[in-house]
N, C-alpha and C positions, 0 to 999 in steps of 0.2 A: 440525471445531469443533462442539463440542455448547453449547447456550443456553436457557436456560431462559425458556418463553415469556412468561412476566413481564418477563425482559428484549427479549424481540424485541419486544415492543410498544410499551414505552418507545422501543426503537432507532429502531421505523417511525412511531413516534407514532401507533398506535394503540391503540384501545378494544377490551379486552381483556373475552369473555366466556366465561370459562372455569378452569382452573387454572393459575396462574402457576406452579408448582412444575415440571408440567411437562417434558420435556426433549426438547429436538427438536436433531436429527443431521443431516439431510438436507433437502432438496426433491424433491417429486415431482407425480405427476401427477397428477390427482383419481380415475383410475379405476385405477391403481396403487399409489396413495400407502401406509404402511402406517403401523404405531406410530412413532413419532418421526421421522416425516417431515411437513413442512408443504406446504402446497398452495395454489395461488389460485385463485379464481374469477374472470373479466370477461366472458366472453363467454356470451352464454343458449344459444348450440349446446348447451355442457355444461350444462344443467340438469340433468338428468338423472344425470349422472356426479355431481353436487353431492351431491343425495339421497343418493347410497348409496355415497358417499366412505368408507373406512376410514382417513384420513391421521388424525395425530393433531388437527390446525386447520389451519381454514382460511383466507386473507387474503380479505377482501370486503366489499361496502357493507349499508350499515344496510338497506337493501332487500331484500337478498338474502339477510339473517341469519335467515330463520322456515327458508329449504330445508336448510338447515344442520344436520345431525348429531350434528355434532362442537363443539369447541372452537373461535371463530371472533374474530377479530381483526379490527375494523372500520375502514373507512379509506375517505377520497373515491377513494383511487384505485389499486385493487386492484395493478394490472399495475406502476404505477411503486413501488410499495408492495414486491412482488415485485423487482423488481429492484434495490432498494435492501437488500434482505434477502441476494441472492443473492453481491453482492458482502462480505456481512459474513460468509457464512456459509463460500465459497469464495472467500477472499481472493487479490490478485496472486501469482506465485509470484517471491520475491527472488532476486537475485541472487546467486551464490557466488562470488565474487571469484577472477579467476586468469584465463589464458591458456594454452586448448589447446597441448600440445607440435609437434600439427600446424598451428596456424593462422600466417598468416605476416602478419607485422603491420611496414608499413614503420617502420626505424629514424627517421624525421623524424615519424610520426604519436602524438600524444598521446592515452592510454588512460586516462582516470582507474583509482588499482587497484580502486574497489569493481564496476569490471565484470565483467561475464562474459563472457568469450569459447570460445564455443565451435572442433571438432573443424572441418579445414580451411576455416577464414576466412580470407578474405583481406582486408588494409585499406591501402589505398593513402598515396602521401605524404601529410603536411600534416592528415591528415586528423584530426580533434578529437571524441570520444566523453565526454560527462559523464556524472559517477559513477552507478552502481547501474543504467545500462542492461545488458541481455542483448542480445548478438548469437549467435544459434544456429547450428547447423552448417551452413555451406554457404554462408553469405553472403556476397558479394562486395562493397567497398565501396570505390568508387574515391579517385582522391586530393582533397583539399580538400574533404572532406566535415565539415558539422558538424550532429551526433547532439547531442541535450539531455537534460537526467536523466531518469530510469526509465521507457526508450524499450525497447521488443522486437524484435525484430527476427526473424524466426523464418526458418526452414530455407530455402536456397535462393531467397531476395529478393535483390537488384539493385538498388543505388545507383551510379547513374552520377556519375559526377566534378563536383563543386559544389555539390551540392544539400546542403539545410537543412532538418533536424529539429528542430523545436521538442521542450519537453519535453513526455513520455507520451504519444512515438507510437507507435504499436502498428501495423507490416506484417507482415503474416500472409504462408505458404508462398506464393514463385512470383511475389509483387509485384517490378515493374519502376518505380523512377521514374529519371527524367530522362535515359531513353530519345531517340534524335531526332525532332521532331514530323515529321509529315506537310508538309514544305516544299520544294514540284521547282517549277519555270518549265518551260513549252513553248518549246523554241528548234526554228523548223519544224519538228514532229512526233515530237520528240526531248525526252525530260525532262531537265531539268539541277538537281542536287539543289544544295538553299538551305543552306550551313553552317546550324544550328541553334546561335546563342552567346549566347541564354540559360540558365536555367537550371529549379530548382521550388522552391520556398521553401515547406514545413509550417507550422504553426501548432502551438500547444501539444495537445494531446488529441485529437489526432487519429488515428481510425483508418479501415486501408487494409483492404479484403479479400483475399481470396485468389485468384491470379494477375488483379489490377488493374494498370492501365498507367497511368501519368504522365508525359507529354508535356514534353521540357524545353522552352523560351520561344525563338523565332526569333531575338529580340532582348532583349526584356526578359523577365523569369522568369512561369512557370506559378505561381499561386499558390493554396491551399487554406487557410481562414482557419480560427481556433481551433476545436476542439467539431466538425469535420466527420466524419463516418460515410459512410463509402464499401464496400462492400457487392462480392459475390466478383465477377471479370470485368467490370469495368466500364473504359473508356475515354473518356481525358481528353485530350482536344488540346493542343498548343503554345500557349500563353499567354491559356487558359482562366483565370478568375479565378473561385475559389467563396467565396462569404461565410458569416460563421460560424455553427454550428450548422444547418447544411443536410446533409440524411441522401439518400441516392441508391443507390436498389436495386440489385439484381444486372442485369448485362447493358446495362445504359444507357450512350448511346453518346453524348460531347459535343462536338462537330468545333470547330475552334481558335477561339481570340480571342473567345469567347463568355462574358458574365458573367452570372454565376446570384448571386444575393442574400442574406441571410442567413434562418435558418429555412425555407428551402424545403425539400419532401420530394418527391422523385422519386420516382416509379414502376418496377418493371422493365421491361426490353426499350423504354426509350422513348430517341426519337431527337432528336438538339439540333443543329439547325443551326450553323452558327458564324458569327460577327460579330455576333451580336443579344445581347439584356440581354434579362432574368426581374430582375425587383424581388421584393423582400422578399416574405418571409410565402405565397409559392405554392406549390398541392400542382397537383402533374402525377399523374394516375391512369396505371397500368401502360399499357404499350404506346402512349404520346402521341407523337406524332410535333409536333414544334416548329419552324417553318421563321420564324417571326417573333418580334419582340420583345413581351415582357409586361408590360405598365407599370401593371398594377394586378391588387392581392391578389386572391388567388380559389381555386379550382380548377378547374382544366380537365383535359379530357378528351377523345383525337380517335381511341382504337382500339376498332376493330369487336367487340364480345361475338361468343361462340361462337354457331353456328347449327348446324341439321341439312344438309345439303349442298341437298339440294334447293331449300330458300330460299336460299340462300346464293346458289346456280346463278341462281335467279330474280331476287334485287337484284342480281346481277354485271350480268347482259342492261338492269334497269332505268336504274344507273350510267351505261352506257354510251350509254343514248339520253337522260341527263340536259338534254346541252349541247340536245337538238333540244327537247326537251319544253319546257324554258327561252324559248327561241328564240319558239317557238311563242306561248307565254304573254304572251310580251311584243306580237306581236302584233295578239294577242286586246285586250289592253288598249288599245295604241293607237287600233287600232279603233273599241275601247270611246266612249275619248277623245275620239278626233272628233267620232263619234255624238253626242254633248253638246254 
């Protein structure tokens, strides 16, 4: 799609210094950008790359308009500014209505025709797909499944039997949901697995990443609310509940019956106990390890920054004489205390 940036600026609602005439094809990147390609600015790392950008404009704030070049399009918020551009520019890609000759689609399951189904799908009884969603090749989709309009479904994902897609969800390659959760009993020293008979209920706009797991419900369903962004390799326990518009980076690991709020943002590689709540509006910074409940907005933050080994080596031996040093201190103040 080519646009002329008189009209991208109307689109992003911003203030436009330059030539409307204009025509811009592409996005790129400030130090590769070239003639009719746009670019954004947010972060001052790239200052530099700003200077001596050859794109044809740039998105960015009234502050950062003097480092500016080129042709520059002003706005409070460069990057959301950007992504509201990226999607006009490279739009969803629609559906082609029809049904692979290989895919085997049971005789009891209802396909609206504006789908797509792609080359060896398979879709189990009962199971309900509303109009204009794409199912890509390879996906497997058990029986009483219900899919809601212009859902994606992309290569080799996994829907276990019952589970509920709201509309414009997006599983990206390798996603598993309603999978069985983590559910055994100890009978003397012997696991004894807990049927798993619930299920995972989506939300509208919801997207999964790539080879992400979802946990079906022991008893009652796994649930992820509207507007959630869940990010590649990440793990969701059995009857986890996420609230809406809460984003969760790659790698983050959430163990069962655990409720996380709405607006929260996760960090990568960070660990979530189960049984405990996170209320609304919390950022967890990368690698947080969470073994309790969080009953008020914030950010928090519990993993170690990088070190040179030798320090590292040296707080490891500190850690470890913590509890005595503690000990100690206490006391010292006792003592103290007396003394008085």
């Amino acid at each position: 799609m080519t646009l002329k940036l008189g009209d991208i600026a109307e689109k992003i609602s911003a203030r436009l210094h330059g030539k409307p005439q204009r025509q811009i094809h592409s996005i790129g990147t400030l130090d590769k950008a070239g003639q009719g390609e746009i670019s954004f600015f947010s972060n001052r790392r790239y200052l530099s790359q700003l200077k001596t950008t050859s794109a044809s404009a740039v998105i960015l704030t009234e502050e950062d308009r003097q480092y500016c070049p080129v042709d520059a399009l002003v706005v409070d918020d460069p990057y959301l500014s950007y992504a509201r551009l990226a999607n006009i520019l490279y739009p969803a890609i629609k559906a082609i209505p029809g049904i692979h000759p290989t895919a085997q689609v049971d005789k009891s399951a209802n396909v609206d025709p504006g789908c797509e189904i792609g080359a060896n799908v398979f879709i189990g009884k009962d199971t309900i797909i509303a109009e204009n969603s794409i199912i890509f090749p390879g996906v497997v989709i058990g029986d009483n499944v219900r899919i809601g309009k212009n859902c994606r479904i992309y290569p080799n994902a996994v829907i276990y039997q019952g589970v509920i897609l709201g509309d414009a969800v997006t599983l990206h390659s390798g996603v598993i949901i309603g999978a069985d959760g983590f559910g055994i009993a100890n009978d003397h020293g012997q696991w004894l697995k807990i049927p798993q008979l619930g299920s995972v209920e989506i939300g509208n706009n919801v997207e999964v990443g790539s080879n992400t797991t979802i946990d079906r419900g022991a008893i009652e369903n796994t649930t992820i609310a509207d507007g959630v962004k869940i990010d590649n390799q990440v793990q969701i326990g059995h009857n986890v509940i996420i609230g809406k518009d809460t984003a969760i980076a790659g790698c983050v690991a959430i163990a069962g019956s655990t409720r996380i709020g709405e607006r929260c943002m996760i960090g990568g590689a960070s660990g979530i106990s189960g049984h405990i709540d996170i209320c609304n509006d919390v950022i967890l910074m990368a690698m947080s390890g969470v073994n309790n409940s969080i009953k008020e907005a914030g950010i928090y933050a519990s993993g170690l920054p990088v070190m040179d080994v030798k320090s590292w080596r040296k707080n490891v031996v500190s850690f470890k004489q913590l509890y005595n040093f503690s000990t100690r201190l206490r006391r010292l103040e006792d003592n103290s205390d007396s003394d008085d």
